[in-house]
N, C-alpha and C positions, 0 to 999 in steps of 0.2 A: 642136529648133530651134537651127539655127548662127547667131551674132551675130556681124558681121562688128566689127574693131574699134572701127570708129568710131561704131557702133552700143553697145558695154558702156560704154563714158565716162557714157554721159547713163543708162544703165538703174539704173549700181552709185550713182550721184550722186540719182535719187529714193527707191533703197532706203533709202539714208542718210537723208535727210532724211525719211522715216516715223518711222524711229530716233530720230531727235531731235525730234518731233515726231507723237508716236502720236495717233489718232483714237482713239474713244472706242470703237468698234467693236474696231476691232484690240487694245484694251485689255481689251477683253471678253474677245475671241477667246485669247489670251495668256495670261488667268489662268484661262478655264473650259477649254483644251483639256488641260492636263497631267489634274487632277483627272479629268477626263473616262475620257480615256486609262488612268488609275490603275481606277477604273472598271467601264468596258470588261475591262481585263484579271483583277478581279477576278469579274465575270463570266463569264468564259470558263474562271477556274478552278474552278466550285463542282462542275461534274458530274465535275472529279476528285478529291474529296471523299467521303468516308464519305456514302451516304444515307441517307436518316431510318431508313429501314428496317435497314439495319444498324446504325444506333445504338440502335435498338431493341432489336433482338437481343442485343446485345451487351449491354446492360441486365438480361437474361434468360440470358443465357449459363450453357449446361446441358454437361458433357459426358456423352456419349454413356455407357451401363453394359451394362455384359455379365455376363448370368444365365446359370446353368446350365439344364439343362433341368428339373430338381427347382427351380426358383425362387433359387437361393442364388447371391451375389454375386461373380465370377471375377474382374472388373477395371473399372475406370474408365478412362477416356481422355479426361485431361484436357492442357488445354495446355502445362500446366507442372505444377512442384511445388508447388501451393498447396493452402492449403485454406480454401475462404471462408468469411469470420466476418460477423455481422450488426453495424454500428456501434456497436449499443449494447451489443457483446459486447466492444467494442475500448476499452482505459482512457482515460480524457477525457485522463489528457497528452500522448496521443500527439499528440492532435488539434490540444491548446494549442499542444505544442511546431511542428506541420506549419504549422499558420497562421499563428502568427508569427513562423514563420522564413522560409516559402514565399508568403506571398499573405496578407498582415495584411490588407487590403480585400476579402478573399474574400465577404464576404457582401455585398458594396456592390455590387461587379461582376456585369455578364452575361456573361461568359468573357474578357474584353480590359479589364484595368487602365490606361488610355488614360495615368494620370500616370508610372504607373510605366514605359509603356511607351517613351513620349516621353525622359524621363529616362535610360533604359536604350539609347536611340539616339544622345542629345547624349554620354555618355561614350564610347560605341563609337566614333563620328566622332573624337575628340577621341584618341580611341588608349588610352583607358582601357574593354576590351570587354564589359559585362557584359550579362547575363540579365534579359531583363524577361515571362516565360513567367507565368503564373498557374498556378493547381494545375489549373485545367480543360485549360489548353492542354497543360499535364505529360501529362493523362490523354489527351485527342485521340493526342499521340505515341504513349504506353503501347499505345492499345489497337490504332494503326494505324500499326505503325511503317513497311509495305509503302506504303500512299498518301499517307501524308504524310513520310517520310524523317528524317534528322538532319542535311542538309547545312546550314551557315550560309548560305543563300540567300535572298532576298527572295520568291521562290516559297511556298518552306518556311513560312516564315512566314505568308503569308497564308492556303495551304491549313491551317494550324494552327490560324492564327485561326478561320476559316471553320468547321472540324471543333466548336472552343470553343463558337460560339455554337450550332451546330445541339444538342448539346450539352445546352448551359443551357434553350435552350427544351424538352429534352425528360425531363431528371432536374431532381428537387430539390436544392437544395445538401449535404443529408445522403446524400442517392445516390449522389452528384459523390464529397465524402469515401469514401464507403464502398465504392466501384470504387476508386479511384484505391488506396487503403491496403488492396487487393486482389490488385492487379495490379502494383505498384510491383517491381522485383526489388531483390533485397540479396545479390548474390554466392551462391557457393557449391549455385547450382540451388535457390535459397530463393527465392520467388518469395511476397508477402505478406506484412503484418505480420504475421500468427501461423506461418508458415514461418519468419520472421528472428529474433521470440521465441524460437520452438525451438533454432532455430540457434545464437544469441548467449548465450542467457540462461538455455536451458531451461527457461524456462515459457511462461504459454500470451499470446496479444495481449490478453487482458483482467487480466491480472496483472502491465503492465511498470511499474516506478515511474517518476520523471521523470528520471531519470538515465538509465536503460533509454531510456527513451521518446527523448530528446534526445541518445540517442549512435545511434540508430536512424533518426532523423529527420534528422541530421548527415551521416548516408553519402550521401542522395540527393542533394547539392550534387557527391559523385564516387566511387561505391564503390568503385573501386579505390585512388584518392589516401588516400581516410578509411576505409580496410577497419583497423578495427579487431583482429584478430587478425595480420594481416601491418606494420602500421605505428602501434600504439598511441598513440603522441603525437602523432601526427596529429589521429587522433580523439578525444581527452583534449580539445583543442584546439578542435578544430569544435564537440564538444560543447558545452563550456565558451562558443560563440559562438553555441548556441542557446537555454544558459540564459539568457544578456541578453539574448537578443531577446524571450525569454518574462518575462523584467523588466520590458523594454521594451512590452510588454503588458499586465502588470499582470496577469499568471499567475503570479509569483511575487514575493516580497519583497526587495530589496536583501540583508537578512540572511541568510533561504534562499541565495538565490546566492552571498554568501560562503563558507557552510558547505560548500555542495554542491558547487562550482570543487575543491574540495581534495583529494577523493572518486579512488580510482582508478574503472578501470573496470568489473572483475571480471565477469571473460567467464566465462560456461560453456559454452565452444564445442563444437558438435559437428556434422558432417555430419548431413542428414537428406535419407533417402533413401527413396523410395514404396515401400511395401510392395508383394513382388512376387506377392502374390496363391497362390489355391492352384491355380493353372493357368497359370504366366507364361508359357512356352513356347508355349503354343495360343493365350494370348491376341495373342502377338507377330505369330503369325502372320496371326489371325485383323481384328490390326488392318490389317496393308497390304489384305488383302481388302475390309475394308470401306472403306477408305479411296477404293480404287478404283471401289467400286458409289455411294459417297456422292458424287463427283464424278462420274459418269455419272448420279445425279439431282440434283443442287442440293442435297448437303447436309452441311451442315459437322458432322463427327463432335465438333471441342472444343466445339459451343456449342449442337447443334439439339437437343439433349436425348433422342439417342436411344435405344431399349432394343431390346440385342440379344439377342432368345432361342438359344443356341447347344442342340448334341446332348449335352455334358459330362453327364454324371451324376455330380455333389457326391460321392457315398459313392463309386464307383468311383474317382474323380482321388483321393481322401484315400487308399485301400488302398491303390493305383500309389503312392503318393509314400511313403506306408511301406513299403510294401518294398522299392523303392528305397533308401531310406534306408538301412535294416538292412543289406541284404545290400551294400550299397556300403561301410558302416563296415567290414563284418567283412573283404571284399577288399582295403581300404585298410589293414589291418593287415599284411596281407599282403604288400602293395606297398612297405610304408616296412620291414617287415623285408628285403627283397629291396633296398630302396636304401643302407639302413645298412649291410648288408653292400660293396656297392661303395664305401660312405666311409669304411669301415673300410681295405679296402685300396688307395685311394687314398692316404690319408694315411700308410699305411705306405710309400709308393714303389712297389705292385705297379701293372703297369700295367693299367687296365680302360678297352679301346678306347672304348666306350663313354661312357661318362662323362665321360672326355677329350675326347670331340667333342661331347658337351653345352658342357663349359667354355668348348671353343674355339669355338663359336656366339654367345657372349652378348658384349655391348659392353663388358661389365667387363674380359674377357682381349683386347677389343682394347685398351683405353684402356692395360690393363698391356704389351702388346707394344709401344705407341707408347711409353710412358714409357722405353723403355731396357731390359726385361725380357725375358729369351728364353724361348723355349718352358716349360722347365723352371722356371725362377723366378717365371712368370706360373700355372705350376698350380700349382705350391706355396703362395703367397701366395694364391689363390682356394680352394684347398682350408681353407685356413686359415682363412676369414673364413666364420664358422657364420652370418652372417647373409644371404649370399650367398647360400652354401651349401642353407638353409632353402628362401629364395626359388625355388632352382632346383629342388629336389624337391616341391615348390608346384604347378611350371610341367611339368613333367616326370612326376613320379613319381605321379599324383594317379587313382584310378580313376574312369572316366565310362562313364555309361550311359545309354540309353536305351527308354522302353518307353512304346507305343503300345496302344490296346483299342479296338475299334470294331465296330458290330454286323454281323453281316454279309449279314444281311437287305435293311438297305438302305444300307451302310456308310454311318452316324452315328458320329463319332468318340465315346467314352463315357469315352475317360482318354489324357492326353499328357503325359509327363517327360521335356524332354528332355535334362536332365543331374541330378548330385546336388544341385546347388546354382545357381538363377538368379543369386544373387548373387556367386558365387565363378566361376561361369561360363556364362555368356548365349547360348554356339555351342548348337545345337540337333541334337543326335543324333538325332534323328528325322527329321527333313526335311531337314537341310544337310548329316547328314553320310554319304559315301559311305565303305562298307569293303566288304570282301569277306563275301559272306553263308557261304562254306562249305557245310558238308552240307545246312544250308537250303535249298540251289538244287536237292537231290538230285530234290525232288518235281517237279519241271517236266521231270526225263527220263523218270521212271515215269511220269506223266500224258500224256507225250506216243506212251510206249510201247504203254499202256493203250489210246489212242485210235487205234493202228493193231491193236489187235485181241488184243495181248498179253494173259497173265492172270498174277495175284498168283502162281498155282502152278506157273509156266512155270520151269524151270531154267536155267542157265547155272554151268561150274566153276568155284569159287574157282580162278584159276589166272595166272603170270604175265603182265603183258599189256605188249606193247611196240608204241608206234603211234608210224610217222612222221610227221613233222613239217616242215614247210618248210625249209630252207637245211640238210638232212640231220641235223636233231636227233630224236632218240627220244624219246619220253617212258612214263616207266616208273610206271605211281601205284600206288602200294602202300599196305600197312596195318599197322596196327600190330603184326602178328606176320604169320608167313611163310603165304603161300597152303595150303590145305590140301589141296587136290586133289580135293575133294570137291564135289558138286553142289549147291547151294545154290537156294531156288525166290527170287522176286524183291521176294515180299513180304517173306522173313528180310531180304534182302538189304537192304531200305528201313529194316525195324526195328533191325535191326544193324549198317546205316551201314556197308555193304562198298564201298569205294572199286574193288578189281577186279573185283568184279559193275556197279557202277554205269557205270565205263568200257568195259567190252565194251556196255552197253545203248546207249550214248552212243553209240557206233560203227554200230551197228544203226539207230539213230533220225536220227541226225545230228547236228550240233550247228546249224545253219541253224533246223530246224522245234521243238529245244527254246527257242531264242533266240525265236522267232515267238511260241511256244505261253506262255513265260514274258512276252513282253511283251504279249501277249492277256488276260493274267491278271491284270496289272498291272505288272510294271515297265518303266514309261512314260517316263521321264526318263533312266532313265542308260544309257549304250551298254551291248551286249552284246557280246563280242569272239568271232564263232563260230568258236572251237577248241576240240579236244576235252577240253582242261581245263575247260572253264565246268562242265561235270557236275558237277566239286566246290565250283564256288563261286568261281572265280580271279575275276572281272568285279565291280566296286564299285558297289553299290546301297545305299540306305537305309533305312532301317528300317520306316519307312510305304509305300515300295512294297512290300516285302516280305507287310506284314500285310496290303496291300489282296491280294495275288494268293493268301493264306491265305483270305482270306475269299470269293474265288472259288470256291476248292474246297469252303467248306464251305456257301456258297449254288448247289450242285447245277452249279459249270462258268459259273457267268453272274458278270460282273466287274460292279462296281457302284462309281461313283469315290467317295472318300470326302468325305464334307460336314462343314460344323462348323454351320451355321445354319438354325434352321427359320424363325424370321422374324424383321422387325423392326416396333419402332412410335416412333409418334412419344412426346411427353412425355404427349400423353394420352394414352394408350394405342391409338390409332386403328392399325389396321393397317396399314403403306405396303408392304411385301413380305411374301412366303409363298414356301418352299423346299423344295419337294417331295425325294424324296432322288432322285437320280440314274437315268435309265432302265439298267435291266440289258441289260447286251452277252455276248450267248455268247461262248464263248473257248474252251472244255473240254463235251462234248456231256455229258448227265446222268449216262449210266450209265457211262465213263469216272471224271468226275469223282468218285460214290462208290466204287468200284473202290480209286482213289487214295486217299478218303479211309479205306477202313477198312484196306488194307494201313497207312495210318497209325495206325493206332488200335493195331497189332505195339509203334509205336515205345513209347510210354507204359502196354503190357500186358506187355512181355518184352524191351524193346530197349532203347535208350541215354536212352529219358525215364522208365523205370519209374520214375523216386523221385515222380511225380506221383500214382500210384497207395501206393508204398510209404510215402514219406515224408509226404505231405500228404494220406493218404486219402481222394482225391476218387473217386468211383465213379462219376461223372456220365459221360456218353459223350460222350469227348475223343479228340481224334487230334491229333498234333504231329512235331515234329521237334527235334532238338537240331543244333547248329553249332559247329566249334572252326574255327581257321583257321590257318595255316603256324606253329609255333612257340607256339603258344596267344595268339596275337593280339587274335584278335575271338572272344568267346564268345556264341553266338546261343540262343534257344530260341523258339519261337512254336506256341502251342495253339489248335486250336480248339474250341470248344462249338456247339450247335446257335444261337446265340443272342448269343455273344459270340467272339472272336477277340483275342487278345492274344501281344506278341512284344516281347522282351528282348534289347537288344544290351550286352556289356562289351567294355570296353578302354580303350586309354591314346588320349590324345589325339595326341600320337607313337606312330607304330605301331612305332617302332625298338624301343619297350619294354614287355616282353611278361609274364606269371604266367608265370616258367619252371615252376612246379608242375606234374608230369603229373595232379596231380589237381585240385587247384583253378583250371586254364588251361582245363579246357574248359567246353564250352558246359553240358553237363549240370549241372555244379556252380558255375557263375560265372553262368549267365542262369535255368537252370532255378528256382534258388530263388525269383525273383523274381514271375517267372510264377504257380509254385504256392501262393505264400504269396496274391496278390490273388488266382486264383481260390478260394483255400479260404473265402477273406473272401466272396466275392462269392456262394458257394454258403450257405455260411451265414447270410449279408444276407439271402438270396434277393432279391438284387438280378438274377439268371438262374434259370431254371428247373433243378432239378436230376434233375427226370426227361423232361426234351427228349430226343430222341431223333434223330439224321440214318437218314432214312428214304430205304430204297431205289429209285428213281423207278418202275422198272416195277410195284410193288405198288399196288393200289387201296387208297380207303379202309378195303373191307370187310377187305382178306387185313389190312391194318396192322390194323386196332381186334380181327381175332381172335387173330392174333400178340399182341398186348399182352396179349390177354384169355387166352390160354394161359398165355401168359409168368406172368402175377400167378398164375394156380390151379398152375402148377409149381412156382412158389416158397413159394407158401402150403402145399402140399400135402407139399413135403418139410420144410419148418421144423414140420409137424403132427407129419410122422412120428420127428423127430430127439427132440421136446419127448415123446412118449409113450414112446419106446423107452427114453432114458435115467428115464425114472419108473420106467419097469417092470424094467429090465435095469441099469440105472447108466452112465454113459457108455462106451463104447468105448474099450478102451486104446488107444494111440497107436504103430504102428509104429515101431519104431526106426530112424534116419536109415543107411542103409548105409555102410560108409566104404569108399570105391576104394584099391587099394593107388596109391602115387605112381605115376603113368605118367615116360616117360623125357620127357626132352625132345626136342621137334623140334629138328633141326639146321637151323642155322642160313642162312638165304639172304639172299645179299649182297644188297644195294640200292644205287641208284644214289649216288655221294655227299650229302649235305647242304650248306648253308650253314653255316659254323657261328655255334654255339650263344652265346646271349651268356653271359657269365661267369658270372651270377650265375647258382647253381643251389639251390633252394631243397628240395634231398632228395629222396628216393624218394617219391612217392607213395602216401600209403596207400590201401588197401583203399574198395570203393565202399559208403558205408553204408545206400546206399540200395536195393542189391541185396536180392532174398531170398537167406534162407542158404546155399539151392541153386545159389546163382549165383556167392557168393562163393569168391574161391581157398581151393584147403584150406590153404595156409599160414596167410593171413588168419583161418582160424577153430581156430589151435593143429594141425592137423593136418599133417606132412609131405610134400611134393611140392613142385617148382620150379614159379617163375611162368615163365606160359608152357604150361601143363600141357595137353593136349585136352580142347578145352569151355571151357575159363577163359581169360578174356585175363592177359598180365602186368601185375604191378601197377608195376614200374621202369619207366624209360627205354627206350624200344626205340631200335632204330640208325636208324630213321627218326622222322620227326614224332612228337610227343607225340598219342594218339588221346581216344576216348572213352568214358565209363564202361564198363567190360567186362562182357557178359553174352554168355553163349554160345548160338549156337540150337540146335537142336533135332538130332540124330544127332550127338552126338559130336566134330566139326571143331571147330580150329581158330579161331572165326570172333568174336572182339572187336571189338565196334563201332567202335575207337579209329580213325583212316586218316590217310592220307597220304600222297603221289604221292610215290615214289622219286627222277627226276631232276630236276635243277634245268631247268630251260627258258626260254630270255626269254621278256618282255614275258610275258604274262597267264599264258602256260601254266607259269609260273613261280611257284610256292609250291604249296603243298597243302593243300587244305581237309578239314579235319577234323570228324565232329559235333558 
């Protein structure tokens, strides 16, 4: 409505005089409409408020635990770093000193100290801002700091308030304590008075005296301002300002408080940090999983109290993690003698490329380049400084591994490590990290070869092989001694890890339908680059794809993805899910796939795994593979059993830095031990079957059950006849071992150049010990002949890539497991993978 002007004169002249002259009504209307309003708006805030029902909960707050599948306890996931004590576990001063310094009327109040509040509003106004919260409202914040916030706003406030009372009506006031001095943090990821005990004082929340109790109690007014390890007279201070208060209460005596004011504070500080469980890796994983199924049903993993039954098997994770253990100390020996040597002659002035580009990576040699220091006087001064120096072969030099076991029945994972150490290093080799698998990938050309109709005793010549390449490059893959010119069948070829047998296959097959066939099998996530180097392994995968497409092959061709959970329940045990294991997907037709698997069975009977049979005397029926990769990089091994499947990755977290050892670099002797030592456990456990058996598919029950049933009367039948003949006759003398006069050596054929080699060489390699004697070079056992001899591989350096454990097959050639693709090649078809 428009007022013309002579119209506002007489409108603004009545409003006036209301003004000076209010009716009784309007007097009403005037003081009940703010209140009103105030109100109103606190109504409108309650539904964004904690509901009863999550004060409840949170009352009850459980987090979720994760069992093995034997019952034993993996991990908790809880919200934080605490660990909840029951009040009357926590010492009465904490409580004196929290009351009377935090909410002396606490037991008066229903959440909102209306004197203190008021009081705590007239100094804010007044420019003097102080706190007027109660310990309930403290706790409301604590426990909901998403819906109710920290801003200083009047919103804040009232949804605090509001949180307060729902609150009070639903805990007792020793509850209210007992959450709150629960949930409270104190710096340092301590979360609780018995986390901040540990922390500060090293003992436990029911052993803090009043000193303890009131330098504890002091931080909550500002843990950073009063953090007592970082700013001591701070909190000397606050302290000393909650022992008055506790005077001021009639908690302690004038004279106490003298005595006591005087007192330092005598920290026994220390980090404390959650035990990372004996499966932290799986459980890392297994927590985003459920995190994600607990919010696709409505349920909070820190507080519904849920229990997750995972596949783990307790005794198998424990065997994995020791041998891990072991066999990573004893490679780690080996790693820091290979980096001493390059600090050796760093600090002499030799130059090692190397090393030198580790320096010049780190912020230390920039901060010395900014300072004014050049090149040279910033490596001198960093070579210098051992503590540096330390740190960077810490970060660098450090052996890591990874080793996956899962059944392959109905792949249930049963053991996950994914490095040496959760706490020194949390990346997970098994699932995050991608390297080149090497000879490991060899079985996805034979399988693939297998299933267009090929057989184990099909030949092809050791011979050189040159295949073009895009933008007019060759690529030449070689092995670790010179071709032999001789026919070789495909199953030697698999268990001897012949890298120019395995590339003429590649060529026949394709590299398109073994990429297919390999990621049919399982590996699912990481690209395949199809050239004809993937045969050896160039393409980066991890380690649990790897073992899932192992355990393809050893459940008959059918892929089955791997699981960690068979179910879960709530706090009572009531079932909410059940996780069947995964439907099986053919990939590899049956009688293929055993094909594949027992030419593997070459590899761990006479080829580059025998130390599985020699050294760890497992006799169970296993088939596997061994993997080295460009320069001994990645060392791989993964077995299977009828029953279980397990695989072993080494190397450095930097792949620049490698076991230049041609014996301890590869896969046979850097993953293999690993492998063998948890299956000899696990055979022994009889945590697996040791007379399982992979059974041929076209055989029926009856032909299998009279095969076995031969198989025992042949063996019972000759052990009869060994046992009576030496009774009667005495044992059988023993043939004398023949000795070959030395053969000449092969002359010598060129390969294509190398990269070269880093500095550090850590000597000739010795001899394989896990050879039979037959297998070993006659140098190696005092008898004369050069390495390199026919039948034997070399135990030095060859001119190409370092290979793998040497054992010769069968007619006389040439043919050491060791390989390595001759030219250098970009992008993927570049490096060589080794067994």
């Amino acid at each position: 409505m428009n007022l013309a002007p002579d119209q506002l004169k007489p409108c603004l002249a009545r409003l006036f005089g209301l003004l000076r002259r209010p009716t009784r009504r309007g007097l009403f209307l005037a003081l009940v409409t703010p209140p009103a309003l105030f109100l109103l708006y606190v109504l409108l805030l309650i539904p964004f408020t904690p509901g009863i029902s999550d004060i409840r909960k949170a009352k009850q707050e459980q987090p979720a635990q994760v069992l093995s599948a034997d019952g034993k306890e993996l991990a908790v996931f809880k919200r934080a770093n605490r660990e909840w004590v029951p009040l009357a576990d926590i010492s009465p001063r904490v409580v004196e000193a929290l009351v009377a310094t935090e909410d002396h009327r606490f037991y008066q109040h229903h959440g909102i100290d209306w004197r203190r509040t008021v009081g705590a509003a007239l100094r804010t106004f007044s420019g003097d801002r102080q706190g007027g919260s109660t310990i309930t409202q403290q706790l409301a914040r604590n426990l909901y700091p998403d819906d109710i916030g920290r801003a200083p706003t009047l919103t804040r406030k009232l949804k605090e308030a509001i949180t307060a009372f729902k609150i009070e009506a639903l805990y007792t006031k020793d509850e209210i304590l007992e959450t709150y001095l629960n949930t409270v943090p104190f710096l340092y990821n301590a979360y609780g008075i018995e986390m901040a005990a540990r922390t500060y004082f090293d003992t436990s929340a029911g052993k803090l005296d009043v000193l303890q109790s009131a330098t504890l109690v002091g931080m909550l007014k500002g843990n950073s301002y009063y953090n007592p390890v970082l700013n001591p007279e701070r909190a000397v201070q606050r302290r000393n300002t909650v022992l008055a208060q506790m005077v001021k209460r009639e908690h302690l005596t004038p004279a106490q408080f003298e005595a006591l004011k005087k007192k330092p504070l005598n920290l026994d500080f220390e980090r404390q940090t959650e035990p990372p469980g004996p499966a932290p890796h799986f459980a890392q994983q297994l927590r985003k999983w459920l995190i994600a199924w607990a919010d696709d049903h409505d349920y909070n993993i820190y507080a519904d109290g849920l229990v997750v039954r995972t596949t783990v098997d307790s005794r198998l994770q424990a065997w994995a993690t020791q041998a891990v253990a072991r066999q990573g100390a004893q490679l780690q020996g080996l790693a820091d003698g290979m980096w001493a040597g390059r600090f050796r002659r760093g600090t002499k002035g030799v130059a090692d490329p190397l090393l030198a580009a580790f320096i010049a990576e780190t912020p230390d040699y920039k901060a010395a380049r900014d300072a004014g220091l050049d090149q040279a006087q910033a490596m001198k001064k960093l070579l210098a400084d051992r503590s540096f120096m330390e740190g960077l072969r810490k970060q660098k030099a450090t052996i890591q591994t990874g080793f996956l076991a899962l059944d392959p029945r109905t792949g249930q994972v049963r053991a996950w490590v994914g490095s040496r150490d959760y706490l020194q290093d949390g990346f997970d080799h098994v699932q995050q990290a991608r390297r080149q698998p090497g000879s490991t990938f060899k079985p996805f050309v034979y399988g693939a070869a297998f299933a267009q109709g090929a057989k184990p005793d099909d030949t092809l010549v050791d011979q050189a092989v040159e295949i073009p390449l895009k933008g007019g490059e060759v690529w030449r893959p070689g092995d670790h001694s010179p071709p032999s010119g001789q026919p070789m069948t495909l199953g030697d070829a698999l268990a001897y890890s012949k890298n120019t047998i395995t590339a003429q296959l590649m060529q026949t097959v394709g590299p398109a339908k073994v990429a297919k066939l390999a990621q049919a099998m399982g590996v699912r996530q990481s690209p395949l680059e199809q050239v004809p180097s993937l045969a050896l392994g160039t393409s980066p995968v991890t380690l649990k794809e790897m073992v899932s497409a192992y355990g393809t092959i050893a459940n008959g061709g059918a892929y089955i993805a791997p699981t960690m959970v068979t179910r879960i329940e709530d706090r009572d045990g009531k079932v909410l899910a059940e996780f069947a294991p995964a439907d099986a997907e053919p990939a590899l037709s049956a009688k293929a796939a055993y094909t594949l698997l027992d030419a593997m069975r070459g590899v761990v009977d006479k080829g580059t795994g025998v130390a599985i049979r020699s050294r760890y005397g497992i006799r169970a029926d296993v088939a596997g593979k061994t993997g080295t990769t460009q320069g001994n990089t990645d060392g791989w091994f993964i077995l299977m059993h009828p029953e279980l499947v397990a695989g072993a990755w080494v190397g450095f977290n930097d792949n620049r830095i490698t076991l230049r050892s041609d014996y301890w670099g590869q896969g046979a002797h850097s993953a293999l031990p690993m492998v063998g030592d948890f299956f000899q456990r696990a055979l022994r456990g009889k945590a697996i079957d040791a007379k399982a058996r992979f059974e041929e598919p076209e055989k029926s029950f009856v032909v299998r059950w009279w095969n076995r049933f031969t198989g025992w009367v042949a063996e019972w039948a000759q052990g009869l006849y060994e046992t009576l003949h030496d009774r009667l006759f005495g044992p059988a003398p023993q043939a004398p071992r023949p000795v070959a006069p030395p053969p000449e050596a092969p002359a010598e054929v060129p390969l294509e150049p190398q990269e070269a080699a880093p500095v550090e060489d850590m000597g000739a390699s010795p001899p394989n010990p896990d050879l039979p004697p037959d297998l070993v070079p006659p140098e190696a056992r005092g008898l004369p002949g050069p390495a390199g001899a026919p039948g034997l591989g070399g135990s030095g350096a060859s001119a190409g890539n370092n290979g793998g454990s040497s054992s010769a097959p069968p007619g006389g050639a040439a043919n050491p497991p060791g390989s390595a693709p001759g030219g250098a090649v970009p992008g993927p078809a570049s490096g060589a993978a080794q067994p």
